[in-house]
ZATITOR-977337 format. One record per residue (C-alpha): x negated, y negated, z negated. Coordinates in steps of 0.001 Angstrom, whole numbers, padded with zeros to 6 digits, always signed. Example, Ala and Ser with C-alpha at 12.3 -4.5 7.8 and 13.67 -1.06 7.14 Angstrom:
<atoms>
-012300+004500-007800
-013670+001060-007140
</atoms>
This chain:
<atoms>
+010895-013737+003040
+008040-014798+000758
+005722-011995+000154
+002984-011551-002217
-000411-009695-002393
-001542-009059-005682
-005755-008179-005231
-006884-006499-007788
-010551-004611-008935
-008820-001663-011008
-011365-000140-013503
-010822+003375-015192
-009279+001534-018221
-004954+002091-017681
-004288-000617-019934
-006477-003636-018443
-005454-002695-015012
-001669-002725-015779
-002226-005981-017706
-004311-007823-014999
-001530-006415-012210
+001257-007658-014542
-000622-011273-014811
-000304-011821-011063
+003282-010074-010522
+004064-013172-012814
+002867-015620-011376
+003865-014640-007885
+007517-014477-008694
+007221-017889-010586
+005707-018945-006733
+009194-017641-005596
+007843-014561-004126
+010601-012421-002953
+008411-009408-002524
+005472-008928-004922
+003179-006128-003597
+000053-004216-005436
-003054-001503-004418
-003548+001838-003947
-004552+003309-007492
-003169+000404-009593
-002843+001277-012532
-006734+003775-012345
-009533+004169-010636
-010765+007143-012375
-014543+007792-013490
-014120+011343-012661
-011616+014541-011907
-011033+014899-015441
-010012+011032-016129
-007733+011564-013268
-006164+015528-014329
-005476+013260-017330
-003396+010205-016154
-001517+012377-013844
+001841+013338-015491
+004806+013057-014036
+006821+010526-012906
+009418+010582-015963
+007081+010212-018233
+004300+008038-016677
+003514+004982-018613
+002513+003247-014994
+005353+004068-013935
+007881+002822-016850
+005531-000739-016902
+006456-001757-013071
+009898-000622-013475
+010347-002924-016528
+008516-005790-014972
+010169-005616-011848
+013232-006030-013800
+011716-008783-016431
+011023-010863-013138
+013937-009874-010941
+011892-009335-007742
+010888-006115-005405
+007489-005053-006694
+005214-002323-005061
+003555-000623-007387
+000663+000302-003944
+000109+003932-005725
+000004+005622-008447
-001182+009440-009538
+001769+011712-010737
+001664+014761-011060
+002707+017067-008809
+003503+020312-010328
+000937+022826-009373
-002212+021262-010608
-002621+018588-008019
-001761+014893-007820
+000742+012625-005833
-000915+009763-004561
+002503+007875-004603
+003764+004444-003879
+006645+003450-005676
+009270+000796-004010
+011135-001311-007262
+014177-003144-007163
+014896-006057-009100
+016725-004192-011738
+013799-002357-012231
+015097+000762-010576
+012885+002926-008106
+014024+002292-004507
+012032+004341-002686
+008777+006279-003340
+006559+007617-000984
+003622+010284-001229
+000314+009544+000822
+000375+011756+003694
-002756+011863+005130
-006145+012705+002566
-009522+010536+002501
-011958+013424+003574
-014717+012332+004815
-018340+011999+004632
-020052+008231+005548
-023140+007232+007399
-024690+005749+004497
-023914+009460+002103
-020434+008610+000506
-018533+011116-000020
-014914+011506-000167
-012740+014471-000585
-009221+013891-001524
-007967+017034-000869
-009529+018748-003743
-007491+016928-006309
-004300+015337-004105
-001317+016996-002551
-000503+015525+000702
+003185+013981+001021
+005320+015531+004047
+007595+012719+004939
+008159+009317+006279
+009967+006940+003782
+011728+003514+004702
+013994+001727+002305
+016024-001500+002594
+014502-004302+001422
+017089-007464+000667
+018234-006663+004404
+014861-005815+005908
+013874-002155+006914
+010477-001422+004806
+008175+001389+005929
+005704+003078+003416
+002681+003601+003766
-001171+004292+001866
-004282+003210+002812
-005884+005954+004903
-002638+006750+006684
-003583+003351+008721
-005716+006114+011147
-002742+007983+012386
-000076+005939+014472
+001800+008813+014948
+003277+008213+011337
+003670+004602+012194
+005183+005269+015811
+007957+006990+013702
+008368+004184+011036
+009236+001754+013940
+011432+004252+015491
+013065+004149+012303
+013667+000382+012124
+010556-001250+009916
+010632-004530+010183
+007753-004520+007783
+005643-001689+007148
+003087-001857+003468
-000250-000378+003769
-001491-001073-000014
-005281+000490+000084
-007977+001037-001866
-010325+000535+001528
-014482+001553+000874
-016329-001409+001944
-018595+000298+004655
-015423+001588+006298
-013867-001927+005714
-016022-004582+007398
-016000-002005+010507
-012285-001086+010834
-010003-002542+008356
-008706-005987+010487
-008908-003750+013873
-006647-001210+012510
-004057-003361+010730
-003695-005662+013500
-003222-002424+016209
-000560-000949+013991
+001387-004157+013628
+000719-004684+017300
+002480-000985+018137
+005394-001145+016080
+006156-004870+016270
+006434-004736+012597
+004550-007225+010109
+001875-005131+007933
+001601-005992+004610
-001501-004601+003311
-002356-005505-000290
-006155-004596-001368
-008793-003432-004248
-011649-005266-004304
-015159-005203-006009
-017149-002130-008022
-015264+000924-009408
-016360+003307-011487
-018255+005943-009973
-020075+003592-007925
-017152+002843-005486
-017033-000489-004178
-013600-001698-001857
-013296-004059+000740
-010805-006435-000814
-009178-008434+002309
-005650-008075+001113
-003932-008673+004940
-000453-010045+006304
-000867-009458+010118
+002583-010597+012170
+003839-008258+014712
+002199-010160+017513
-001262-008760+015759
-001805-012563+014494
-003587-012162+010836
-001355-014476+008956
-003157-013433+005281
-006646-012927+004413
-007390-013076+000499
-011235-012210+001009
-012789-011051-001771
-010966-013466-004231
-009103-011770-007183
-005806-013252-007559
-002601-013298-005508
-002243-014726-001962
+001028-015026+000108
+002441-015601+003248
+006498-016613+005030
+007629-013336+006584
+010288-014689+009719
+011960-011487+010742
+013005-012826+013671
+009128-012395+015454
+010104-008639+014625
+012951-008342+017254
+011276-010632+019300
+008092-008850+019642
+010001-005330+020163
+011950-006976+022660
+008630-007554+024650
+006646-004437+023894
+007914-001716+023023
+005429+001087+023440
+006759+003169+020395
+010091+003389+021886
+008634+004386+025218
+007957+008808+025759
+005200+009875+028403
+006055+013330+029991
+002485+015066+030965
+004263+018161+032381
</atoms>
């Protein structure tokens, strides 16, 4: 399988973003990408809570939404649109990453479980919980016959989510991520390569890079890490769309030599 990471620097301007992540959806599936995969927040990085309360309707009627599912279709390829802010019914947001098949219908979508809250060394602040509503469940979907996992950038931190996904069978396992850069050049490579190294599974980890409004800068380093924890894909900072040859094979291979997720430790 030829997959595709589409590295993007979304601005607070719908529109531009969905043009400049249409522009290299394009050209990846006229590389003969099979699998054509995009960032967390897409289609906004909002300015501000308001920007966001605005952009955040629901899935039906999201524009986002209806442009992926009618390019997926227009190229005839799977397409992750990394995530994108519905709304979720009660005045907070779904961070949610949508899985769409070459028809253009949505395969899968999954809901970011776990919420950015923190607070930096260097004074960022993050606080996702004030305007997200967490997801409750693991998703995996079949993916032209591989098992896909879904996942969202800050869920990387908590391999008990991932220790399930390769339970359930992901051969590959998407991490698309809108990573900060401080937290990035300490943990981003270290955490992708662990997770692919526990499940067996390759990660596919498509990234933001560059300034965002409200003074947020990402990491960029869109990854492809194999399940032996080789990094197969590093796009840098570059803007543009980098791939990499997924053999499944190395999947059963490397769970056939370590299997640590399938493996239960009794403390009693």
């Amino acid at each position: 399988m030829k997959v595709a990471c589409v590295q993007v620097c979304a601005s607070d301007d719908m529109a531009r973003n969905l043009a400049v992540a249409s522009e290299g959806i394009t050209e990846a599936a006229a590389a003969g990408a099979d699998f054509i995969t995009t960032p967390e927040n897409v289609a906004l990085m909002a300015a501000d809570r308001a920007q966001l309360q605005h952009h955040a309707v629901e899935e039906a009627d999201h524009p986002a939404v209806a442009h992926f599912s009618d390019l997926a279709a227009t190229v005839g390829r799977w397409v992750l649109a990394g995530s994108i802010g519905v709304a979720a019914g009660d005045g907070r947001i779904f961070n949610r990453s949508l899985l769409f098949a070459p028809d253009g219908a949505i395969a899968a979508r999954y809901d970011k479980i776990h919420m950015f809250d923190v607070t930096l060394p260097g004074g960022e602040v993050y606080h996702e919980s004030r305007n997200y509503r967490p997801g409750s469940a693991a998703v995996t979907a079949d993916l032209s016959g591989a098992r896909l996992g879904m996942t969202v950038c800050y869920d990387i931190r908590f391999p008990s989510l991932y220790r399930m996904l390769g339970q359930a069978g992901a051969q590959i396992i998407t991490v698309p991520s809108a990573f900060t850069e401080t937290t990035g050049r300490a943990h981003w490579a270290v955490l992708l390569r662990a997770r692919a190294i526990e499940t067996g599974a390759f990660i596919v980890a498509p990234a933001q890079v560059g300034r965002h409004p409200a003074k947020r800068r990402t990491y960029g380093h869109s990854m492809v890490v194999a399940p032996w924890g080789e990094v197969i894909l590093d796009a840098g900072e570059a803007l543009g769309v980098s791939y990499a040859d997924l053999d499944l094979a190395r999947v059963k291979s490397a769970q056939g030599s370590i299997s640590a997720w399938s493996t239960t430790t009794d403390f009693a």
